[in-house]
DRENVORO-639729 format. One record per residue (C-alpha): residue in one letter; x, y, z; chain. Coordinates in Angstrom, 2 decimals. Layout:
# DRENVORO-639729
PT   res        px        py        pz   chain
PT     A         X         Y         Z       A
...
# end
This chain:
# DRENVORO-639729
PT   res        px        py        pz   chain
PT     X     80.02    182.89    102.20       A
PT     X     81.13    182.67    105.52       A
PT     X     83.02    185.88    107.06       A
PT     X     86.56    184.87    107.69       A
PT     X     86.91    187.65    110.66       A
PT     X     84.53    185.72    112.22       A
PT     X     86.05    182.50    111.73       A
PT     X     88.47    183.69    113.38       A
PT     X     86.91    184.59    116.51       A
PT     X     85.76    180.88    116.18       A
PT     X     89.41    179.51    115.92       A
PT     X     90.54    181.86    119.08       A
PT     X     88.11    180.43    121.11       A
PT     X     89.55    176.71    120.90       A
PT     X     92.58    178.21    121.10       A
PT     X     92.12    180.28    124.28       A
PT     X     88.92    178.83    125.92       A
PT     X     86.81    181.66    126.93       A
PT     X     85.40    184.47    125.30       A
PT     X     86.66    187.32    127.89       A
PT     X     90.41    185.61    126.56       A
PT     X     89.31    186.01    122.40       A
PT     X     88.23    189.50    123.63       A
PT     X     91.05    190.26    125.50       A
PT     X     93.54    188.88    122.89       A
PT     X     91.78    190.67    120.10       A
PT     X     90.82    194.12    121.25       A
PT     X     87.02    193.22    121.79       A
PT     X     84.48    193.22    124.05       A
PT     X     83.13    189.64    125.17       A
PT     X     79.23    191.09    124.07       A
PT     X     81.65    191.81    120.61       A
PT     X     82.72    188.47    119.94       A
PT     X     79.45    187.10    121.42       A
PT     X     77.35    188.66    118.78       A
PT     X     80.02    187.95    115.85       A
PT     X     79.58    184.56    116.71       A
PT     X     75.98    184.34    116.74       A
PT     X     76.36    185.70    113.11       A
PT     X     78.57    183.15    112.41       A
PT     X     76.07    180.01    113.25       A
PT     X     73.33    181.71    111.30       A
PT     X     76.00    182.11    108.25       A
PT     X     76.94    178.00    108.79       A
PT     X     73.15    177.11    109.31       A
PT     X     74.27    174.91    112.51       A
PT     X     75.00    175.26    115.84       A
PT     X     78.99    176.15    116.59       A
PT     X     78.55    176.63    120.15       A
PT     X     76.90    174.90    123.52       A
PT     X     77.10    175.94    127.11       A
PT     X     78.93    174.09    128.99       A
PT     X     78.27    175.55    133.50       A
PT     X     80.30    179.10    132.87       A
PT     X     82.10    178.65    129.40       A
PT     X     81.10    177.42    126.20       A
PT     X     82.16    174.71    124.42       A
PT     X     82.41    173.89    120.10       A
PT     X     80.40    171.56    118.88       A
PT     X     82.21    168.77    116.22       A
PT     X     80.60    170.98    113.28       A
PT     X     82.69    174.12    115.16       A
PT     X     85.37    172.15    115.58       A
PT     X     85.61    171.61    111.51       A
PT     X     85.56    175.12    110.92       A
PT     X     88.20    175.48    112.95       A
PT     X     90.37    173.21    111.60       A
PT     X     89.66    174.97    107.93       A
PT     X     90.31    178.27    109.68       A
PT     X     93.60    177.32    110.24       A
PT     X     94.32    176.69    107.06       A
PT     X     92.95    179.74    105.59       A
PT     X     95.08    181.83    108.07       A
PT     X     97.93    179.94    106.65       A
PT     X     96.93    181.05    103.33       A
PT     X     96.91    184.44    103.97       A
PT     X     99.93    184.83    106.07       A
PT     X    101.68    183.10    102.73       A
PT     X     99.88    185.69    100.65       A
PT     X    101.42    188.37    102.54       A
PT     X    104.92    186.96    102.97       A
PT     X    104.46    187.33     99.12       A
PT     X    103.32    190.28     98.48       A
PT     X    105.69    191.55    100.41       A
PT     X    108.84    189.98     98.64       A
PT     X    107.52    191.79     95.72       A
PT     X    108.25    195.47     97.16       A
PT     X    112.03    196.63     96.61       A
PT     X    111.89    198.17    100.20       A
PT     X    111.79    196.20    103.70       A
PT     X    108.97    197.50    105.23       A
PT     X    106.25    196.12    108.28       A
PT     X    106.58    195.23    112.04       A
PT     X    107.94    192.04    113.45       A
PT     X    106.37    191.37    116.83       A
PT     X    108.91    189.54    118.64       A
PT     X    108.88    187.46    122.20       A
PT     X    112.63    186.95    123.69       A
PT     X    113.49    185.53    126.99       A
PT     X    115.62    187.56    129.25       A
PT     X    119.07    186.56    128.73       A
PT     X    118.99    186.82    125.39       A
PT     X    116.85    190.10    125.61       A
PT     X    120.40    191.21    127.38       A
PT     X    122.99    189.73    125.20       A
PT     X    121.24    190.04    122.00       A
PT     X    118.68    192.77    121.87       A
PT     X    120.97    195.78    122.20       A
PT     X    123.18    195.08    118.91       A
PT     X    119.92    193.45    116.70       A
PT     X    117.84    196.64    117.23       A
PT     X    121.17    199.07    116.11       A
PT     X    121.50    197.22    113.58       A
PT     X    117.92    196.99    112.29       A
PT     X    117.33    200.57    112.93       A
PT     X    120.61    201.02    110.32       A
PT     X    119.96    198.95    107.50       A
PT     X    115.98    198.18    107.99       A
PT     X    114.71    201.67    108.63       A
PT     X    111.44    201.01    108.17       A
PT     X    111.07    198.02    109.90       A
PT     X    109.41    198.54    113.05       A
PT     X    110.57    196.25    115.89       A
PT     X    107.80    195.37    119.27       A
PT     X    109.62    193.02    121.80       A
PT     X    107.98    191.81    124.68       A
PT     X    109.60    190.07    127.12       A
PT     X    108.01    185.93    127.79       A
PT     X    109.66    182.55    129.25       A
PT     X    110.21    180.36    126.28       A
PT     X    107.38    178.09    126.52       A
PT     X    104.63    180.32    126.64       A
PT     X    106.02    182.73    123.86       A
PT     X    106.48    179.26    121.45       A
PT     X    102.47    178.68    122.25       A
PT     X    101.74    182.36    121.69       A
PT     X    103.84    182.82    118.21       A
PT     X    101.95    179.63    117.06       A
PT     X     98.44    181.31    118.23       A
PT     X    100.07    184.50    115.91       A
PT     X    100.31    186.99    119.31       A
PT     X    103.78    187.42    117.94       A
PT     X    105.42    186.93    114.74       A
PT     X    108.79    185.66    115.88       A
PT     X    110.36    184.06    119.08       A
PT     X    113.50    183.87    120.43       A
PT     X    113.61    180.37    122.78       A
PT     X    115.89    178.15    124.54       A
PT     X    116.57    174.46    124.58       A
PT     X    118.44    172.78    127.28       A
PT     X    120.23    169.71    126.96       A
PT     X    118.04    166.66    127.24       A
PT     X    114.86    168.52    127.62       A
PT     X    113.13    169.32    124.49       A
PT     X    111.37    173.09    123.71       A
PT     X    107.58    172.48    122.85       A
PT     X    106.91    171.60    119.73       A
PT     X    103.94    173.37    117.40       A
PT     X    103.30    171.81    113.45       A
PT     X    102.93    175.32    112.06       A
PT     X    106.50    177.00    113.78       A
PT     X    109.82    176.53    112.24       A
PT     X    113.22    176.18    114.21       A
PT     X    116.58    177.90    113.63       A
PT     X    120.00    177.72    115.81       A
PT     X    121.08    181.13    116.74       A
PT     X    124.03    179.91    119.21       A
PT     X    125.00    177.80    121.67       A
PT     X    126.09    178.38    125.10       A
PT     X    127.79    176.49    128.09       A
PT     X    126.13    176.15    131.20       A
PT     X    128.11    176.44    134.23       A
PT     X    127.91    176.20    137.89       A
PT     X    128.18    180.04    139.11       A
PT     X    129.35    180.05    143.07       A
PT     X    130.56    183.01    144.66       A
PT     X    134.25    184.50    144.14       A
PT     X    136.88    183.15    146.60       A
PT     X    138.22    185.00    149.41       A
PT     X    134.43    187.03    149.43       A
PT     X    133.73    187.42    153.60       A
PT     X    131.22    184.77    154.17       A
PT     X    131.35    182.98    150.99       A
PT     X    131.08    179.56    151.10       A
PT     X    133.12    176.54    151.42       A
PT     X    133.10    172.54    150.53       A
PT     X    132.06    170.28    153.55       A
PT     X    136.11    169.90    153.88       A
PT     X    136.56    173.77    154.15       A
PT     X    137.98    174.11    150.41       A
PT     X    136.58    176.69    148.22       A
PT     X    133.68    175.36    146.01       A
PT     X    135.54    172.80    143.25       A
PT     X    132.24    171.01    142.31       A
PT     X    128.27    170.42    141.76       A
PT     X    128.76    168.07    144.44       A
PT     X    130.35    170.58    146.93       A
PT     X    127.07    172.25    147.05       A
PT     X    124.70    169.57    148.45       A
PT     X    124.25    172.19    151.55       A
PT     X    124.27    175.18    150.27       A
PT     X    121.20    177.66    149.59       A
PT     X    119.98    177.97    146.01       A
PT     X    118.54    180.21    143.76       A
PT     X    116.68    179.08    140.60       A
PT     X    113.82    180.35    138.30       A
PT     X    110.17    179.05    138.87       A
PT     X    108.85    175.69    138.47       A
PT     X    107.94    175.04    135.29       A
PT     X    110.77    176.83    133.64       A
PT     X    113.38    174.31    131.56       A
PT     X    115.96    175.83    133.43       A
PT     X    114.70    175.42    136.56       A
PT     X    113.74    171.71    135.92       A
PT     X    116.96    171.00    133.98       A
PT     X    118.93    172.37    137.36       A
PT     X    116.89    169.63    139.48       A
PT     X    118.05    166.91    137.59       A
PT     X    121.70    167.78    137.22       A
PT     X    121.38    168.84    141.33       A
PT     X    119.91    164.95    141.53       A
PT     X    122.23    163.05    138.91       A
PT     X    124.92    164.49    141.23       A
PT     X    123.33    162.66    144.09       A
PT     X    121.47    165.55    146.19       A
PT     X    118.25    167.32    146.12       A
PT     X    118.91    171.10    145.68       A
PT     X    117.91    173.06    148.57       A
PT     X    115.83    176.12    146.44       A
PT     X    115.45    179.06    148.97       A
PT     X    115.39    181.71    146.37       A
PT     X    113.37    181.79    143.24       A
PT     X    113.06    184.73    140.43       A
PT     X    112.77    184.51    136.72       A
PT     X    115.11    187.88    136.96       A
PT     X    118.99    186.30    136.15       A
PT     X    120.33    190.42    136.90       A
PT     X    118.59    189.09    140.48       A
PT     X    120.07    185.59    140.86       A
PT     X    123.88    187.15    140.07       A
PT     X    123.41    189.42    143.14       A
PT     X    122.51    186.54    145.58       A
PT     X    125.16    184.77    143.97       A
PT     X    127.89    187.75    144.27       A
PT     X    126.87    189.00    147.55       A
PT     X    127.47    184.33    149.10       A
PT     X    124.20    184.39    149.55       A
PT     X    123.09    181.37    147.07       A
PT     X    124.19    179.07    144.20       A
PT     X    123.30    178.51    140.74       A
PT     X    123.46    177.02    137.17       A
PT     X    123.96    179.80    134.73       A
PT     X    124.29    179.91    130.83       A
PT     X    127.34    182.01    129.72       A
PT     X    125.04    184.32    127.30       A
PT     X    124.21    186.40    130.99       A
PT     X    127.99    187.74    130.83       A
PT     X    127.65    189.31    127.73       A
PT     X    128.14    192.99    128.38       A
PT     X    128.98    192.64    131.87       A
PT     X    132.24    191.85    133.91       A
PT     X    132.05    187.88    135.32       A
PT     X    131.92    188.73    139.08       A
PT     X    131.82    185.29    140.27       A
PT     X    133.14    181.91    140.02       A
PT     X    132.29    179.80    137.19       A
PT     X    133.44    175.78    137.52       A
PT     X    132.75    173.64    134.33       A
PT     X    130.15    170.70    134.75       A
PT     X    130.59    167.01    134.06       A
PT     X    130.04    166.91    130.40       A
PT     X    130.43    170.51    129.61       A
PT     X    126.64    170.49    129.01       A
PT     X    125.50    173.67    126.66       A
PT     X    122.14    175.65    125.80       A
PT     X    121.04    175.91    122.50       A
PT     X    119.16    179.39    121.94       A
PT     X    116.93    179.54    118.51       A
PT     X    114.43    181.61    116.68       A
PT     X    111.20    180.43    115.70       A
PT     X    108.38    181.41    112.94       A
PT     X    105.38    180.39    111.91       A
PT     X    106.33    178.46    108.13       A
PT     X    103.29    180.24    106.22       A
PT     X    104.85    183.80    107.05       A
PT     X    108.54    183.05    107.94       A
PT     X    109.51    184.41    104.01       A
PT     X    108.05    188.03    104.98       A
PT     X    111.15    190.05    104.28       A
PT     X    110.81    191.95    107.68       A
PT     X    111.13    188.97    109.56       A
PT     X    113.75    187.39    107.03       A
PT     X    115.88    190.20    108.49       A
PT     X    115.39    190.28    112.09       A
PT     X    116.19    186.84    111.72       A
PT     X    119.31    187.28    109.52       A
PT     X    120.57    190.25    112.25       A
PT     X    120.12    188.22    115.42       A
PT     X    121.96    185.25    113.43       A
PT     X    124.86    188.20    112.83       A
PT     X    124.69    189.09    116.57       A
PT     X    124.68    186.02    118.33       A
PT     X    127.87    184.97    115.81       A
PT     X    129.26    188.15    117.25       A
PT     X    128.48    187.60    120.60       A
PT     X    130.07    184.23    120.81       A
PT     X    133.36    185.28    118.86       A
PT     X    133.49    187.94    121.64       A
PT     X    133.09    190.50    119.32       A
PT     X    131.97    193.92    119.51       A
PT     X    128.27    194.41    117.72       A
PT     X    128.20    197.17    115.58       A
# end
């Protein structure tokens, strides 16, 4: 009978393409998964793997056993999930990615709350841009994401994740407060009324490859000018400074607020565009109890936080 550890060694190496990453991802050594390996083709009777200059590459019989793999993992995660939902207490850890604005707004209340009425749930949150943490929740690094969706622009898509809305949030241009020494001014010497009024300004905006950052192109562009990006940080706490102190520009979702006075200007866009922020699971393991209430909590919070509520 073939080992089902080692098929899924197998299954991390499509996934991740070398074997330093399986061994890395796993808590291995690369001579560790090496050898498992080799113990797996003598299990199957055929050949699962071929050199291919540096790396190695699965061969088509591999490449069934990882497909099977899968669903065995799937199996097993809903074996779990129900085992679980038999025990009268919430127990387990929920491994969850969350990108930094909602780390902010959300975290703070969810993990009171958790610690109050889930005791012995144990939460690990690791900061990751939406994109990757979707691709790394699907390859099971975490059990649970929190991701963002802007308008137009779809969130990567994986079979095996589910989607729920948390909230909803506008996006708005931020541009520093009036009246601030140096701030600056429309071409005709009026404060800053519009998206257009910005054309020649300095902006700051996450990295490319971001949705927001790619999203903020294309509304610069539909407004008839290419932005002019001297600043770029993933860190929104960063981008508010430039944009306090009149040193930049930027489009900013209203979750960064929460918890923190609005220190600069904040003019509507055409459309009154908005975010959507939402949680995703992987289906086989999304009824594990632990995770059924981190979910329900950040559903409680985000309600809160857009009612302008305190989170208790």
């Amino acid at each position: 009978m073939l080992d089902v550890r080692r098929l899924r060694l197998l299954r991390e190496l499509k996934i991740r393409g070398t074997l330093a990453e399986v061994a890395q991802a796993l808590a291995y050594t690369p001579s560790a998964v090496s050898q498992q390996l080799a113990l797996l083709e003598k299990e199957a009777g055929v050949e699962l793997l071929r050199k291919s200059g540096r790396r190695v590459q699965l061969t088509p019989q591999a490449e069934i056993l990882v497909a099977h793999t899968s669903q065995i993992l799937e199996s097993l995660e809903r074996a779990e999930a129900d085992l679980a939902t038999s025990l009268t207490t919430v127990t387990g850890t929920v491994r969850l990615a969350v990108f930094q604005s909602a780390a902010l707004a959300l975290l703070p209340g969810t993990l009171s709350i958790m610690a109050r009425e889930f005791p012995e749930v144990r939460i690990e949150m690791t900061q990751r841009e939406p994109e990757t943490a979707l691709y790394e929740t699907w390859a099971r690094d975490f059990d649970l994401v929190v991701a963002e969706q802007y308008p137009g622009h779809a969130a990567p898509h994986h079979p095996e994740l589910d989607r729920a809305t948390l909230t909803t949030d506008a996006i708005r241009l931020a541009v520093p407060a009036p009246g601030l020494e140096g701030s600056p001014a429309s071409p005709a010497g009026a404060p800053l009324a519009s998206l257009e009024d910005t054309a020649m300004l300095p902006w700051v905006m996450e990295p490319r490859g971001a949705a927001s950052r790619h999203w903020a192109e294309q509304a610069c562009r539909q407004a008839g000018f290419e932005p002019d990006v001297r600043y770029e940080t993933a860190d929104l706490q960063a981008q508010i400074r430039l944009i306090e102190s009149g040193n930049a520009v930027a489009l900013m979702p209203d979750l960064v607020w929460t918890g923190r006075p609005q220190t600069v200007t904040l003019l509507d866009l055409p459309g009154l565009p908005r975010r959507t922020v939402f949680t995703s699971a992987r289906r086989a393991s999304r009824r594990r109890p632990a995770i059924m209430a981190c979910r329900d909590v950040l559903a409680r919070t985000a309600g809160a936080v857009a009612a302008g509520a305190e989170v208790r």
